[in-house]
N, C-alpha and C positions, 0 to 999 in steps of 0.2 A: 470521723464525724466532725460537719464544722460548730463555728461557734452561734448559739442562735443568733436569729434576727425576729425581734419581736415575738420573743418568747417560745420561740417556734426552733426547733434543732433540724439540722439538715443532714443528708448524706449525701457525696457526690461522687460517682466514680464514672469509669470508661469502659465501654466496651471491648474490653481484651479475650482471652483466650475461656472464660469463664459467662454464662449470660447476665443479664440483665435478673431476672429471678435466683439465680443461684445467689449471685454478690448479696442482695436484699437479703433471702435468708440467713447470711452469714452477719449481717449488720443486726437480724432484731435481737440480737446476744447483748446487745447494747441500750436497748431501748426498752424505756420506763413506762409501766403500765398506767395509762389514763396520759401521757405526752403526745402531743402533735407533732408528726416530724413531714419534713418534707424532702423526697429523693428527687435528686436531679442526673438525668443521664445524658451524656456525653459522647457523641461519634470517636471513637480512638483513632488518630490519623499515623500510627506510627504504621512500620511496613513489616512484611510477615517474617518470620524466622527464615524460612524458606528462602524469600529472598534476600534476606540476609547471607545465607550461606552460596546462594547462585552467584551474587559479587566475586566470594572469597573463591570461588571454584573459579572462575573465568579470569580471577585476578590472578591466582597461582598457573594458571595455562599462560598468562603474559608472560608471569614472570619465566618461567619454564622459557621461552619462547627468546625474550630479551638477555636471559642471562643474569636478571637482576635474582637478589633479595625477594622474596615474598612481602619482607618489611618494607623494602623500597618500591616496588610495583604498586603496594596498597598509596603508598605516599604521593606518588607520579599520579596514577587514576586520580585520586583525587582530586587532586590538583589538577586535572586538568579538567574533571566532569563531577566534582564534589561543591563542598559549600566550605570557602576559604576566607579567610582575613589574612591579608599582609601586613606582618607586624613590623617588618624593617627588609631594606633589601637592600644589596650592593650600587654603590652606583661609582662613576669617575670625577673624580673634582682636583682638579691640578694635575691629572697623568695617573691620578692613583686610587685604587679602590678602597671606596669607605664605605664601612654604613652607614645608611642612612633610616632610622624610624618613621616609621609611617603616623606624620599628623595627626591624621582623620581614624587612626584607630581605636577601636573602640573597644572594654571591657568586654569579653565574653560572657554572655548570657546561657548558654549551652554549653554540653559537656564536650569536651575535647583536649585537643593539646596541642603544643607547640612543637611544631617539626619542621627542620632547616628541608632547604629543597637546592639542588642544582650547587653544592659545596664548591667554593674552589673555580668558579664559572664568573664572569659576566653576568649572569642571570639566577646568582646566588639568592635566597631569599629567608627569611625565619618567617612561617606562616602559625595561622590557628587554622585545626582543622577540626572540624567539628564530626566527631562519633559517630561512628555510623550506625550505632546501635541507638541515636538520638532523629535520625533522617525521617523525615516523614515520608508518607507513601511516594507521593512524587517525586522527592529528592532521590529517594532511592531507584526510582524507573531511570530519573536522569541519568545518575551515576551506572547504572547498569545498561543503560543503552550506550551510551560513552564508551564504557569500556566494551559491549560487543563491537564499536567499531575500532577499535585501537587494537583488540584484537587481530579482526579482521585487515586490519592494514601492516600488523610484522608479520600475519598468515599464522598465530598460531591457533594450534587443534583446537578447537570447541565446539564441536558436533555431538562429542559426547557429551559434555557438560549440557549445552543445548536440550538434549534429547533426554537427559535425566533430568533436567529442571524445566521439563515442558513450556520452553521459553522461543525467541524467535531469532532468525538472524539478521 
């Protein structure tokens, strides 16, 4: 419940897994007989379970595929088809790799974490990657079309996955 405005108490929520009338019933548990309240509802932009799990299915057929980590497959996709901040990255200055911090970075607003990519490389880096359980609908299509084509470039199997996540290729 927020806090009134003009004497007036509000309720806000989103459209998730529950309607729009059930959530209200669950709210007038709260509310003072003879009060004016005002509900405000909300499009939920997050992406569905479902394809939360189609990722991690196609991600594990990469890794399956490359030889990697499932931990590291997820790290790779994103980075290359997710939503990144570069916190610091190697770079050459006098013949010798340093790091170097990235200026223009900025405090994370979203939930995530900090995971190195490409250790030990030229193209070493310490990134924020931001949660996929945080993606909204379209980040999530991004990152999952991404990785059906990364897939489809080491060849590995995802027809099944395909065909059990009534997805496309």
């Amino acid at each position: 419940m927020g806090d009134g405005v003009n004497g007036v108490d509000y309720f806000e929520f989103k459209a998730k897994k529950t309607t729009a009338e059930q959530q209200m019933r669950h709210y007038t548990q709260y509310m003072k007989p003879g009060q004016v309240y005002r509900f405000t509802a909300k499009p939920h932009d997050e992406h569905s379970e479902s394809a939360f799990r189609y990722f991690h299915a196609l991600r594990d057929a990469y890794a399956a595929k490359q030889g990697y980590t499932k931990d590291w497959a997820k790290i790779e996709l994103k980075w290359l088809y997710g939503i990144n901040e570069v916190y610091s990255e190697v770079v050459y200055k006098d013949g010798e790799l340093i790091e170097q911090q990235n200026p223009h970075f900025e405090p994370p607003t979203r939930a995530g974490k900090f995971k190195p990519i490409y250790e030990g490389t030229a193209d070493a880096k310490m990134i924020f990657q931001i949660s996929t359980k945080d993606y909204t609908q379209k980040e999530m299509m991004h990152l999952i079309e991404g990785t059906l084509v990364a897939c489809g470039d080491v060849g590995a199997e995802i027809d099944s996955v395909i065909k059990q996540y009534g997805g496309r290729r």
